[in-house]
DSSP file (Angstrom, degrees, kcal/mol; ACC not computed):
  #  RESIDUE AA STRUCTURE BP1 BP2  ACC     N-H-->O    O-->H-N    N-H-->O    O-->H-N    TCO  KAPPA ALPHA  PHI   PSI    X-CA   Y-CA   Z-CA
    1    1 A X              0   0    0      0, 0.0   111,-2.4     0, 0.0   112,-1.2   0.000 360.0 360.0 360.0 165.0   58.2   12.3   47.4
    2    2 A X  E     -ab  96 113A   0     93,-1.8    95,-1.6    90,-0.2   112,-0.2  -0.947 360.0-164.9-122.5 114.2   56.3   12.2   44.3
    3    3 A X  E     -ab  97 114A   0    110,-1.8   112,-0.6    -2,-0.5     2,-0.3  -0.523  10.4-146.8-106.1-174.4   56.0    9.1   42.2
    4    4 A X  E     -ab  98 115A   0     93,-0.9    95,-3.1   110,-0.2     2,-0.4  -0.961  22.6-176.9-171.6 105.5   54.8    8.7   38.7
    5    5 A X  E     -ab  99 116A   0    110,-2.8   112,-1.7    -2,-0.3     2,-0.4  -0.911  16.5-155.6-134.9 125.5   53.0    5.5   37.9
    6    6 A X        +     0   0    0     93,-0.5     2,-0.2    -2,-0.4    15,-0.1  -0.786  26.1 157.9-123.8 142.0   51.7    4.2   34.9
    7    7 A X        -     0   0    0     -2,-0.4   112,-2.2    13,-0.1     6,-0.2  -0.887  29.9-113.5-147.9 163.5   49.0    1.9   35.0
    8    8 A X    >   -     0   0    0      4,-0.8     3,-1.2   110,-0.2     4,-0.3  -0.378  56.3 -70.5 -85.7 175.2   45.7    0.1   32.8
    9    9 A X  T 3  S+     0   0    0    112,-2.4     2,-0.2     1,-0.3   113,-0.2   0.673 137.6  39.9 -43.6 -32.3   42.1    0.2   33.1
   10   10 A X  T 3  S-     0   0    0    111,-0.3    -1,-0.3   113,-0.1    -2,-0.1  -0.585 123.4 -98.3-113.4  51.7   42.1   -2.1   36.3
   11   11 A X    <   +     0   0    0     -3,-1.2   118,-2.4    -2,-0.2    -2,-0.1   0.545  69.7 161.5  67.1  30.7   45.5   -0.2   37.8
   12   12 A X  E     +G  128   0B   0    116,-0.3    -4,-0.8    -4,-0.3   116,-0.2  -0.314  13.4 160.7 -80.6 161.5   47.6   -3.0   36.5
   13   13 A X  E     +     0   0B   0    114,-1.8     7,-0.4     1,-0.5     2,-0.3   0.255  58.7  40.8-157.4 -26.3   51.2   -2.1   36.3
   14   14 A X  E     -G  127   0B   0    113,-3.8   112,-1.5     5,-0.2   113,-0.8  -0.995  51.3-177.3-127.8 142.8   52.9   -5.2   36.1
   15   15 A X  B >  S-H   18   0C   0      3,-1.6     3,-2.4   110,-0.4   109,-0.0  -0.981  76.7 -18.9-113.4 127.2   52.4   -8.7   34.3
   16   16 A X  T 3  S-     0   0    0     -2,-0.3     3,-0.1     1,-0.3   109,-0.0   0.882 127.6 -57.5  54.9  32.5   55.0  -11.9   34.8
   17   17 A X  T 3  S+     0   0    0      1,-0.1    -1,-0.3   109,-0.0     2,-0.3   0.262 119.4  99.3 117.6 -37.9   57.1   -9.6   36.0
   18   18 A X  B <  S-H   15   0C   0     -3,-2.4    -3,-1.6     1,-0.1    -1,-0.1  -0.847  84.0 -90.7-120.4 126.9   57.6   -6.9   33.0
   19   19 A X        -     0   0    0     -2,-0.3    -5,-0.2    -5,-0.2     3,-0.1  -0.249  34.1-122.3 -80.0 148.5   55.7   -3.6   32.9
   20   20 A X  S    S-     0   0    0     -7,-0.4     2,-0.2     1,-0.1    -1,-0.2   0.609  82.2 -23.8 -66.3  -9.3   52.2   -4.1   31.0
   21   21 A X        -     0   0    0     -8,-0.3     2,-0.3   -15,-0.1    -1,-0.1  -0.925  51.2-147.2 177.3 173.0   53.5   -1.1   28.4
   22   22 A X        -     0   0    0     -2,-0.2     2,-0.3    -3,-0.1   126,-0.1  -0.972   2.7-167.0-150.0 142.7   55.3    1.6   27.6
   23   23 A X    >>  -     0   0    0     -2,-0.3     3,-1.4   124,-0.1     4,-1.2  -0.987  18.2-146.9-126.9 143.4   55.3    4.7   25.5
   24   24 A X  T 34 S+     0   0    0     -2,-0.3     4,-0.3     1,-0.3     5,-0.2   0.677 102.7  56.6 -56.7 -26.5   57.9    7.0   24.5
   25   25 A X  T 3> S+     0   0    0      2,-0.2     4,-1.4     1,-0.2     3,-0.3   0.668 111.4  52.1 -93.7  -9.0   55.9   10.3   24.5
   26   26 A X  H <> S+     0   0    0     -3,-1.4     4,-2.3     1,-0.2    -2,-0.2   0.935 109.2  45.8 -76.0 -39.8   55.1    9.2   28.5
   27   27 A X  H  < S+     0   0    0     -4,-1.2     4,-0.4     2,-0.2    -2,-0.2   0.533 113.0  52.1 -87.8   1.4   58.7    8.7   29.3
   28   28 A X  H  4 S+     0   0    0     -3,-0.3     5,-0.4    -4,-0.3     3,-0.3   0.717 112.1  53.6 -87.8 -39.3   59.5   12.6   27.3
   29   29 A X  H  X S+     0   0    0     -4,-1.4     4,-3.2     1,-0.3    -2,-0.2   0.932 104.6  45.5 -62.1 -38.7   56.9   13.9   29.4
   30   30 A X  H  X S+     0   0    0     -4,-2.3     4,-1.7     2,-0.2    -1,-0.3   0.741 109.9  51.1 -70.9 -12.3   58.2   12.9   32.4
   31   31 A X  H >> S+     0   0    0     -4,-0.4     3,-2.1    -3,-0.3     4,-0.6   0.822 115.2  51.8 -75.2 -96.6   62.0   14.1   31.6
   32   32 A X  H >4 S+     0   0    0      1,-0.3     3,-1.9    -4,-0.3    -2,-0.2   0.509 118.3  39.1  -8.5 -71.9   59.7   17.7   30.7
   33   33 A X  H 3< S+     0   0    0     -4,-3.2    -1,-0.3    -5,-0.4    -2,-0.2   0.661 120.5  39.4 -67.6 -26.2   58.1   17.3   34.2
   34   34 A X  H X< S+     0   0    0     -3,-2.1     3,-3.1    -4,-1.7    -1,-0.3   0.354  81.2 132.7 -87.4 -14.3   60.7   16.2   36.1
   35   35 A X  T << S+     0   0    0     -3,-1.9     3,-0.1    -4,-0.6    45,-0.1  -0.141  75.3  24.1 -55.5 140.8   63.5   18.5   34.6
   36   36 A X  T 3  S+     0   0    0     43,-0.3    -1,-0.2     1,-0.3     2,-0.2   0.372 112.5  91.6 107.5 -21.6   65.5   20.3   37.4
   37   37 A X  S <  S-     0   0    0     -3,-3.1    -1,-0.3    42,-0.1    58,-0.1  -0.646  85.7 -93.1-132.2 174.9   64.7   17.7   39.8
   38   38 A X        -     0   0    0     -2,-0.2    58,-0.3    -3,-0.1     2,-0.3  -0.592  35.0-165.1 -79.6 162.5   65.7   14.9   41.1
   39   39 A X        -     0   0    0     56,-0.1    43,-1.9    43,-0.1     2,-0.5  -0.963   2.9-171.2-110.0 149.7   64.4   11.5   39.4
   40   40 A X  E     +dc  82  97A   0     56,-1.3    58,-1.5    -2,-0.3     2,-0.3  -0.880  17.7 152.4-139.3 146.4   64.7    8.1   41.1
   41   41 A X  E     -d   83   0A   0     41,-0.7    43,-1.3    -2,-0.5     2,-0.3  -0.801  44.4 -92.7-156.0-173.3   63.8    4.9   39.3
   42   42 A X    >>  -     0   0    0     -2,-0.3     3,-5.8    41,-0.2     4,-1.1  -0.952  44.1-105.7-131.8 140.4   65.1    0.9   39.5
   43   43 A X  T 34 S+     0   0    0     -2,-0.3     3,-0.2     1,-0.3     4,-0.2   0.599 117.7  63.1 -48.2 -24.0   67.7   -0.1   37.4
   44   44 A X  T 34 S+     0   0    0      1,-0.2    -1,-0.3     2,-0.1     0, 0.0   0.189  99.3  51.1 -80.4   3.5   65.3   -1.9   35.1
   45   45 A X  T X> S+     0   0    0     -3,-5.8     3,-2.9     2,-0.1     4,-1.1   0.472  89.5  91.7-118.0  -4.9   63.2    1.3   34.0
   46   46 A X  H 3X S+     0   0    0     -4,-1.1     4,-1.2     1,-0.2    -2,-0.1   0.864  78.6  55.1 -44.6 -12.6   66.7    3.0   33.1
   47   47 A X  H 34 S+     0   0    0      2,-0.2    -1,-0.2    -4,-0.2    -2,-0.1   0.437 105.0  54.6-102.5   7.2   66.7    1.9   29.6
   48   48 A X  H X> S+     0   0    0     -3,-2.9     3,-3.5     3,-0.1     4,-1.6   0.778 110.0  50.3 -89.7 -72.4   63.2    3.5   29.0
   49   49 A X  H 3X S+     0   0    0     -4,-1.1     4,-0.9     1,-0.3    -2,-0.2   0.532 107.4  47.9  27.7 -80.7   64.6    6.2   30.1
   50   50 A X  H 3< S+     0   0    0     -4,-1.2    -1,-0.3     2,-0.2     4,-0.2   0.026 103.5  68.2 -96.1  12.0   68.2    6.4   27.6
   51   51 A X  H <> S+     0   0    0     -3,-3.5     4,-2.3    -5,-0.1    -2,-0.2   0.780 105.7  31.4-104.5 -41.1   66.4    5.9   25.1
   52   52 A X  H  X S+     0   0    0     -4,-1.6     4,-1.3     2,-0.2    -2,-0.2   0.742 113.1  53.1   3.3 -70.6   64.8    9.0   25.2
   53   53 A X  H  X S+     0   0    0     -4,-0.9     4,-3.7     2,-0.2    -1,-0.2   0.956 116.6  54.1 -81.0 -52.8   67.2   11.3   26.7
   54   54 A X  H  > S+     0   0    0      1,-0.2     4,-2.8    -4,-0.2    -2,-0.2   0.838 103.2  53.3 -10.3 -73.2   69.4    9.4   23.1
   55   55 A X  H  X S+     0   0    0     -4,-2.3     4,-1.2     1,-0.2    -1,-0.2   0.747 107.0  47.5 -61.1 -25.3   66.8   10.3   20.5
   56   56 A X  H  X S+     0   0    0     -4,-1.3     4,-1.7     2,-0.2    -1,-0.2   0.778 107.9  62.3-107.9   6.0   66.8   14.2   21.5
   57   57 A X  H  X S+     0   0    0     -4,-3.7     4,-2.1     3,-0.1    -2,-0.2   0.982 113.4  38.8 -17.8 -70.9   71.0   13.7   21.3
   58   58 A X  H  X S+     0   0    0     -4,-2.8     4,-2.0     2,-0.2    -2,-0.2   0.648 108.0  53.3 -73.9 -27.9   70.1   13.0   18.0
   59   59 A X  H  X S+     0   0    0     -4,-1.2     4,-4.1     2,-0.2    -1,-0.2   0.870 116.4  46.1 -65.2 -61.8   67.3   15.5   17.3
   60   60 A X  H  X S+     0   0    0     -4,-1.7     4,-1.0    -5,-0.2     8,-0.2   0.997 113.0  47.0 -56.2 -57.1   70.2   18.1   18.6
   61   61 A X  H  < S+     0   0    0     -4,-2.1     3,-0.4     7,-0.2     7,-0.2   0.909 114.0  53.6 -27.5 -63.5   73.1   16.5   16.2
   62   62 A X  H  < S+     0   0    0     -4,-2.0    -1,-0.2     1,-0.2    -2,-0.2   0.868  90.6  74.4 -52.2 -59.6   70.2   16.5   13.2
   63   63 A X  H  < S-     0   0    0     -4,-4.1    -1,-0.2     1,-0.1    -2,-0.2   0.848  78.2-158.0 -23.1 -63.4   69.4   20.4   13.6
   64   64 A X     <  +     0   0    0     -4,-1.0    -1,-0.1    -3,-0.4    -3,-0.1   0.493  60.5 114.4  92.8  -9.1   72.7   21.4   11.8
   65   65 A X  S    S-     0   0    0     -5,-0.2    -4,-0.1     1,-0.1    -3,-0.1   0.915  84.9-116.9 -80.4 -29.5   72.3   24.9   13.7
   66   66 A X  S    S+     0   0    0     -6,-0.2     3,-0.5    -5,-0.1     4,-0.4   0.122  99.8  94.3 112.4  10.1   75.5   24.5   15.9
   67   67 A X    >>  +     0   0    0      1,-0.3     4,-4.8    -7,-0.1     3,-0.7   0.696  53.3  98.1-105.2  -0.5   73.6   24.6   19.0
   68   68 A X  H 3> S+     0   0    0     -8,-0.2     4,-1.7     2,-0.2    -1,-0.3   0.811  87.4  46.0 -48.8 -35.8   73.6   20.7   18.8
   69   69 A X  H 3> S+     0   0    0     -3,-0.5     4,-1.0     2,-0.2    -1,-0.2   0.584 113.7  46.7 -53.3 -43.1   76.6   20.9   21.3
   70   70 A X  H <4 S+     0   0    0     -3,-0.7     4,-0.5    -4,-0.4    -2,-0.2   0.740 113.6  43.1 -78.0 -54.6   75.1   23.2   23.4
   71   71 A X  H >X S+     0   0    0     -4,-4.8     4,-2.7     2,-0.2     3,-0.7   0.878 116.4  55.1 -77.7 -24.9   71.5   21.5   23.8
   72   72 A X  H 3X S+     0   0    0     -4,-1.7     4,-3.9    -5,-0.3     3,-0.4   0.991 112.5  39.0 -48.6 -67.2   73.5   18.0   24.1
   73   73 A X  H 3< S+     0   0    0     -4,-1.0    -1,-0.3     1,-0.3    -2,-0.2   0.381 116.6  48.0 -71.7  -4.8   75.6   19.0   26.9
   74   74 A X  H X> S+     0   0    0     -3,-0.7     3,-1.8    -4,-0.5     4,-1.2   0.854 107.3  58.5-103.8 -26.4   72.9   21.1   28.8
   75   75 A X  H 3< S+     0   0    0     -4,-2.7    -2,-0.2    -3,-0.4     5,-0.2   0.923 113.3  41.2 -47.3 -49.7   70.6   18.0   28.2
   76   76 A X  T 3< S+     0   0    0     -4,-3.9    -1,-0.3    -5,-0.3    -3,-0.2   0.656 105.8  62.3 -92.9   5.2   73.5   16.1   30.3
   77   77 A X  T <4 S+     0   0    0     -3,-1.8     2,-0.6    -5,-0.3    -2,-0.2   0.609  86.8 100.4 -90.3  -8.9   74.0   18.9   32.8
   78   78 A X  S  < S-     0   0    0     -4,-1.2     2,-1.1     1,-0.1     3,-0.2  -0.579  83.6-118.5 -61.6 125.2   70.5   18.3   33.9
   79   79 A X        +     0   0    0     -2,-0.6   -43,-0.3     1,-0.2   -42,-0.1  -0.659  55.2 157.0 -29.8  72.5   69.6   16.3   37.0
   80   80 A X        -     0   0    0     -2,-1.1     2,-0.3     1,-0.3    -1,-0.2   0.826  46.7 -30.1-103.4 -35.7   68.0   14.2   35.1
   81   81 A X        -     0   0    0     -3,-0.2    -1,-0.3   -43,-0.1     2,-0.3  -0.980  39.0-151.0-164.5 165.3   67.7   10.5   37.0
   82   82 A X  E     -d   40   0A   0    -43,-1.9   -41,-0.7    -2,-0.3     2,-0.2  -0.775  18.7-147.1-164.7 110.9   69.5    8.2   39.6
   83   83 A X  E     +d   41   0A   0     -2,-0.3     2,-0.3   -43,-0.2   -41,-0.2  -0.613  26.9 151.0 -61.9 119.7   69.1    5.0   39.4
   84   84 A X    >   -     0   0    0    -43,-1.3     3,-1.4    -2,-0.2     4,-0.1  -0.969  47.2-130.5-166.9 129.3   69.1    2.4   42.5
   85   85 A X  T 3  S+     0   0    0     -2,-0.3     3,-0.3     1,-0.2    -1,-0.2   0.909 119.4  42.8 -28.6 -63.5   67.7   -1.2   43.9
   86   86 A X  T >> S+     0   0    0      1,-0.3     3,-1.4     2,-0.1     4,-1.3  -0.158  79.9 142.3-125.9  14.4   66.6    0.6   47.1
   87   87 A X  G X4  +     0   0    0     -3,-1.4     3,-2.6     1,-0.2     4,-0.3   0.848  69.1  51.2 -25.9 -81.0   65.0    4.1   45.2
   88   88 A X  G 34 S+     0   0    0      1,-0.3    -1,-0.2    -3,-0.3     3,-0.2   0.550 105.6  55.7 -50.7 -27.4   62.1    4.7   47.5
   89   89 A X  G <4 S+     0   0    0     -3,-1.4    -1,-0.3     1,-0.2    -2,-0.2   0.652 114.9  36.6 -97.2 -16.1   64.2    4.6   50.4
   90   90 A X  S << S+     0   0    0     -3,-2.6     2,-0.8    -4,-1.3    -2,-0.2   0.203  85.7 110.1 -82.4   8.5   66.5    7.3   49.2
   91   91 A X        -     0   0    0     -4,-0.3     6,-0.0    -3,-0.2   -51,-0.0  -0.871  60.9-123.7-131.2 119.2   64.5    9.4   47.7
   92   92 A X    >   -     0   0    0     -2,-0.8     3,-1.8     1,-0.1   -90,-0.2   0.179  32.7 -95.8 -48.2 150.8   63.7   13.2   49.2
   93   93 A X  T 3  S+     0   0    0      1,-0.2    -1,-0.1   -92,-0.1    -2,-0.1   0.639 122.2  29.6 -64.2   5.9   61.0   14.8   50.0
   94   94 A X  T 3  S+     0   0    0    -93,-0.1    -1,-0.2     2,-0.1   -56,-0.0   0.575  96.5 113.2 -99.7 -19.5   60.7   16.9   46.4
   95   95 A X    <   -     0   0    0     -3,-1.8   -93,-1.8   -58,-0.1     2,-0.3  -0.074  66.1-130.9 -83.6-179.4   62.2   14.1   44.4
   96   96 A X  E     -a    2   0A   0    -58,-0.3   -56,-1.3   -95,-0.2     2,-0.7  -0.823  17.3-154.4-143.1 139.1   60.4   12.5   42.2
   97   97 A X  E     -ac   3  40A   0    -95,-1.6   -93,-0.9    -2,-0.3     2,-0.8  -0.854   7.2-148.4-150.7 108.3   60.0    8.2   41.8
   98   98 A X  E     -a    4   0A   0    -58,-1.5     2,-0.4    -2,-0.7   -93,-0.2  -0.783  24.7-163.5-106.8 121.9   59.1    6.0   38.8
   99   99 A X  E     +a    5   0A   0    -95,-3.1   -93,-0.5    -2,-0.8    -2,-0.0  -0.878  29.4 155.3-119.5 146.3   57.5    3.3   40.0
  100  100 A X  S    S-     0   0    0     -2,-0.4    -1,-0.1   -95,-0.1   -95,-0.1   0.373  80.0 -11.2-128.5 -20.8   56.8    0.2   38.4
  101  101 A X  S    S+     0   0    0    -82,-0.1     2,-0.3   -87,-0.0    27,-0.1   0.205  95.6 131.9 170.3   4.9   56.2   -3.3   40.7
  102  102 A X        -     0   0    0      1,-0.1     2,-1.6     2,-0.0    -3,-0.0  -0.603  60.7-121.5 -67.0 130.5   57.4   -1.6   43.9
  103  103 A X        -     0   0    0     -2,-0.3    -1,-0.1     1,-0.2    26,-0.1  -0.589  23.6-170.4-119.6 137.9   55.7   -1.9   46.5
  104  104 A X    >>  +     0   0    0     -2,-1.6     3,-1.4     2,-0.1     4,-1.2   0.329  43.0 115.2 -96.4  32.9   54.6    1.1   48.0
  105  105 A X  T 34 S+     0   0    0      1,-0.2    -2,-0.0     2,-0.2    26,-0.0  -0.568  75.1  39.2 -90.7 176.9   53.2    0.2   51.1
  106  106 A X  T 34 S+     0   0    0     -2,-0.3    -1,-0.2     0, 0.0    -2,-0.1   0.292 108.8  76.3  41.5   9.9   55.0    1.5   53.9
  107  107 A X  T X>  +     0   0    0     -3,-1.4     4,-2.3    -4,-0.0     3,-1.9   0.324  57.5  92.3 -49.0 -36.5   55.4    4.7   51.8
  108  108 A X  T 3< S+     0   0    0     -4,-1.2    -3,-0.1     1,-0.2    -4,-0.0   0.638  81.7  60.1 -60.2  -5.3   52.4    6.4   51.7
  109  109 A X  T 34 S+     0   0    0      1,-0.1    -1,-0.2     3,-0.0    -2,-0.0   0.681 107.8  45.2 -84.7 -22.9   53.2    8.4   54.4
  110  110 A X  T <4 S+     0   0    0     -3,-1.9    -2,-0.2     2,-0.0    -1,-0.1   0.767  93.6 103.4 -76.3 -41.9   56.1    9.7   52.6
  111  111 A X     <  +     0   0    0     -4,-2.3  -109,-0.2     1,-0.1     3,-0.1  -0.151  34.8 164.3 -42.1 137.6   54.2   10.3   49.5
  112  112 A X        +     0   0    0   -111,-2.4    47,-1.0     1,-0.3     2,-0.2   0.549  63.8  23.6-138.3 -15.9   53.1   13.7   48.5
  113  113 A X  E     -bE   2 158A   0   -112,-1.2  -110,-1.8    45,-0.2     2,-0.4  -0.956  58.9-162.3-147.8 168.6   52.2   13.6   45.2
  114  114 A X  E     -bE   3 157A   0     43,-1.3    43,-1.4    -2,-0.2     2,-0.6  -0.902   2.8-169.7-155.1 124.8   50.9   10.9   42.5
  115  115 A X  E     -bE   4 156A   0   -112,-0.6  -110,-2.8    -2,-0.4     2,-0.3  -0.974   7.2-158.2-120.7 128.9   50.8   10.9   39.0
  116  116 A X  E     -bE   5 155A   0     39,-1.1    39,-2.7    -2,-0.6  -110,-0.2  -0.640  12.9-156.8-134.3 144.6   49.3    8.7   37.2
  117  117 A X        -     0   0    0   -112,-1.7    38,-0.2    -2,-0.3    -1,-0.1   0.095  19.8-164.1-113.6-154.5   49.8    7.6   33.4
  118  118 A X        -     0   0    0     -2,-0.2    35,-1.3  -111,-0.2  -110,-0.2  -0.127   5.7-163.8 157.6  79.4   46.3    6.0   32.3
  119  119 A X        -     0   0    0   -112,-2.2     2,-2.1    33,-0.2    32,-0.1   0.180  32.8-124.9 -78.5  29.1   46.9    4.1   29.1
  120  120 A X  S    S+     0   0    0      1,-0.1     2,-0.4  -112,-0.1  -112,-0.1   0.339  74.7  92.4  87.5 -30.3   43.3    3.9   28.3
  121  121 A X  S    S-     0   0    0     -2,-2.1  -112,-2.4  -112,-0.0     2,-0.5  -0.614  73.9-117.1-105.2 154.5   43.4   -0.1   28.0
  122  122 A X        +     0   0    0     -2,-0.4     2,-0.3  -114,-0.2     3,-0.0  -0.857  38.1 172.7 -88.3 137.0   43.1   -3.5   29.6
  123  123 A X        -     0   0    0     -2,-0.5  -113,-0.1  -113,-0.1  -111,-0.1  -0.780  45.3 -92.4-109.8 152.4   46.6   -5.6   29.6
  124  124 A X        +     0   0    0     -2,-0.3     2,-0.3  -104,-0.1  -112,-0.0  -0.514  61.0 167.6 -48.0 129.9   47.2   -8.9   31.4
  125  125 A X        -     0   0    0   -113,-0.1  -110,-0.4    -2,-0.1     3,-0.1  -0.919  44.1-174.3-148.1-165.8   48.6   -8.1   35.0
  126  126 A X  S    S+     0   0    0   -112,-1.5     2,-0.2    -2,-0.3  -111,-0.2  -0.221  81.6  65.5-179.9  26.3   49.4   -9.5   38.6
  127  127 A X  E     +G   14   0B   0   -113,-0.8  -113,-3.8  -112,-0.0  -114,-1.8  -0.556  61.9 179.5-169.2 146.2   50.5   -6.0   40.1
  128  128 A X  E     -G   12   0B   0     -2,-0.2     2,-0.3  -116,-0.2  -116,-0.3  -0.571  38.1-103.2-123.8 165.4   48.4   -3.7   40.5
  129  129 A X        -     0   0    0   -118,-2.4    -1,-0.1    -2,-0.2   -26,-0.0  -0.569  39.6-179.7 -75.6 131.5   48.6    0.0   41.9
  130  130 A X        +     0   0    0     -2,-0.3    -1,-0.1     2,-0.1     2,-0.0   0.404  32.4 127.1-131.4  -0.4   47.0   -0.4   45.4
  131  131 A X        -     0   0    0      1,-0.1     2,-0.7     2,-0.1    -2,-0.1  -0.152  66.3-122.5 -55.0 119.2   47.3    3.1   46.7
  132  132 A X    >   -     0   0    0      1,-0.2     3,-0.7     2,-0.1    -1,-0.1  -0.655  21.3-163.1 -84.9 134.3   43.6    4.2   47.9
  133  133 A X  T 3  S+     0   0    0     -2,-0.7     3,-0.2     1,-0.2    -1,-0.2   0.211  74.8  84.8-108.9  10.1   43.0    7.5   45.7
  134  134 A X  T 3  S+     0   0    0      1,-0.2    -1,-0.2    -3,-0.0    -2,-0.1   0.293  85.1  52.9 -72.4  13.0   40.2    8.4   48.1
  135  135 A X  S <  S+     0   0    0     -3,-0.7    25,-2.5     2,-0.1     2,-0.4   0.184 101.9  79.0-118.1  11.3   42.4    9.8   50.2
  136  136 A X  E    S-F  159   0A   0     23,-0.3     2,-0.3    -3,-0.2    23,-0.2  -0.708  72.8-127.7-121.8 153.7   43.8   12.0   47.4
  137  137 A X  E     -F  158   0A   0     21,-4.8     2,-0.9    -2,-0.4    21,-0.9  -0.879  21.6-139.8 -98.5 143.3   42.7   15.3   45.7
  138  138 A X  E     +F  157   0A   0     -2,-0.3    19,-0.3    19,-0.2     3,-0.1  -0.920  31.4 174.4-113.9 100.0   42.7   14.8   41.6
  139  139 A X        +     0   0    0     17,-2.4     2,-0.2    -2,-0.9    18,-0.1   0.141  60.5   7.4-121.0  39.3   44.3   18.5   40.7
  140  140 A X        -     0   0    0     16,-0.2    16,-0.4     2,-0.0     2,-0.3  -0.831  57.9-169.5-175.3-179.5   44.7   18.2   37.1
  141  141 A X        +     0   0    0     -2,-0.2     2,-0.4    14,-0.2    14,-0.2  -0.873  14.1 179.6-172.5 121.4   43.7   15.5   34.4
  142  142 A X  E     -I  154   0D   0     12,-2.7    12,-1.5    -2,-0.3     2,-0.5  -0.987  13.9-157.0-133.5 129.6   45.2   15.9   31.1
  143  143 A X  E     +I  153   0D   0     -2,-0.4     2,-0.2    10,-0.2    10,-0.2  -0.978  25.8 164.6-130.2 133.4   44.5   13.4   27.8
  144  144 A X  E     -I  152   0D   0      8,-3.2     8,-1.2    -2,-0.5     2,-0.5  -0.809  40.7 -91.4-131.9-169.5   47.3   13.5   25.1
  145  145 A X  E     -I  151   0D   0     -2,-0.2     6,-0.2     6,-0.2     5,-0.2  -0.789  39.5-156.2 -92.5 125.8   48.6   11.2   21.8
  146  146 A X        -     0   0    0      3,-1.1  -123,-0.0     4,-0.8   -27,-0.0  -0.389  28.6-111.6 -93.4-170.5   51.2    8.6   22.8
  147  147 A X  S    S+     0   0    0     -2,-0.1    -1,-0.1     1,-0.0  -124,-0.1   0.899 113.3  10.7 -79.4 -46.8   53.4    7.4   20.3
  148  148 A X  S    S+     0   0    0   -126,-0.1     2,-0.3    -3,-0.0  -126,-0.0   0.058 121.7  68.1-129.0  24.1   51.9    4.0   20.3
  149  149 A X  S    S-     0   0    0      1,-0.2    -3,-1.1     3,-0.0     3,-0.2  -0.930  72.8-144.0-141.6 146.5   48.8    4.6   22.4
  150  150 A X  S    S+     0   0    0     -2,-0.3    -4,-0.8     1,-0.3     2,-0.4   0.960  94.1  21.4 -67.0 -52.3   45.7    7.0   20.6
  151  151 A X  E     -I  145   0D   0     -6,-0.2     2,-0.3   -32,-0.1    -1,-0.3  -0.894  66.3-176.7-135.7 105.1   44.9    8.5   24.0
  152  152 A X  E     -I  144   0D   0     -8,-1.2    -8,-3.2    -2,-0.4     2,-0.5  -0.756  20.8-154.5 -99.2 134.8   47.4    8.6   27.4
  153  153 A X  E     -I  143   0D   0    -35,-1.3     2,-0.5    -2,-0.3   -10,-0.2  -0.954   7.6-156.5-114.4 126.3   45.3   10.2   30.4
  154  154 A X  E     -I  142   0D   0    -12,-1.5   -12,-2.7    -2,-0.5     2,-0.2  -0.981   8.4-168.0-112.3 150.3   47.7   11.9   33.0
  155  155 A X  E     -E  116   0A   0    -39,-2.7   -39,-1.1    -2,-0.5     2,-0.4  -0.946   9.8-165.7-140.1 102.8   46.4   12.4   36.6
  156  156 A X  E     -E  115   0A   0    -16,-0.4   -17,-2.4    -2,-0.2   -41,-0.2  -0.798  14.0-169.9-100.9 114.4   48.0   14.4   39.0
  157  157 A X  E     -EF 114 138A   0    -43,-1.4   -43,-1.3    -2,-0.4     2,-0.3  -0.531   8.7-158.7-115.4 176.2   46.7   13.8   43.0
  158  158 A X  E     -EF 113 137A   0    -21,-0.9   -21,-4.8    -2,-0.2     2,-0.4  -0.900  35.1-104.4-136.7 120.3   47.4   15.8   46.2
  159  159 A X  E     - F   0 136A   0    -47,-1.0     2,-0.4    -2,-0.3   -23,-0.3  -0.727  45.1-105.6 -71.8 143.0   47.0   14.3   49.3
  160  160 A X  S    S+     0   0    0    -25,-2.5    -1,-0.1    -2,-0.4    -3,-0.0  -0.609 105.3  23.4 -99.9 115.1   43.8   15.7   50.8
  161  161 A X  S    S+     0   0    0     -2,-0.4    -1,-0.3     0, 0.0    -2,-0.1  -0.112  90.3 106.1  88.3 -15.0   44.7   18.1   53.4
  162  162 A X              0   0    0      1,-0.2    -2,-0.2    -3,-0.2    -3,-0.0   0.748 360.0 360.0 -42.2 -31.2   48.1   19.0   52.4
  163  163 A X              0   0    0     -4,-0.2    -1,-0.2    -5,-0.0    -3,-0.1   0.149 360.0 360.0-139.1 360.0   47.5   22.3   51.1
């Protein structure tokens, strides 16, 4: 599987419970990156999620061209996410994971890929990403504009002998 985890300067991911942030242009990218494919989340990151897949509803609606109908409905023929307590433990080898406060040891052997979200900042947390990334290959590194962060670094690993 491949998870997607977005984390702060010290690999924080969670505080009291509650992810330490969020931005919308991280959660379009990952519908981009994930389109096609399966995505597997916990019922508490759906709603990052729908609000998303909402706003380009609305984007399509706005257009006026007629194809609003058309981009809606292929937006909701995608395999876009599936939502579930027990994610990690369903979730194939190709599929794809959002992870949040899960913890993913006694996964890593299942793991195949890791993507990493970087917001660039210190937050408060009390879970942290624990995954040793010396055992991983870094095969791309990307810095873009969030909505409500200047600069989001994504970081895409390989396990080191996989390929």
């Amino acid at each position: 599987m491949k998870t997607i985890v977005c984390v702060d300067n010290r690999m924080g991911i969670c505080f009291n419970g509650r992810r330490v942030s969020r931005d919308r242009m991280v959660s379009e990218d990952i519908l981009e990156m994930t389109r096609g494919n399966v995505l597997w989340m916990a019922p508490e990151a759906d709603k990052l999620f729908k609000e998303v897949f909402k706003a380009k509803e609305e984007v399509c609606r706005e257009t006026g061209t007629g194809k609003k109908i058309q981009d809606a409905g292929h937006l909701e023929d995608e395999k876009m996410w599936k939502v579930d307590r027990n994610f990690l433990e369903k979730a194939e080898e190709e599929d794809f994971c959002f992870v949040e406060g899960e913890n993913l040891a006694g996964y890593e052997g299942k793991i195949t890929e890791i993507v990493l979200y970087k917001w660039n900042r210190d937050y408060p947390a009390d879970v942290f990403f624990e995954v040793d990334l010396s055992k991983w290959r870094l095969e791309e590194r990307k810095d873009f504009s969030g909505y409500s962060h200047e600069k989001i670094t994504k970081e895409i690993y390989n396990r080191q002998g996989l390929l």
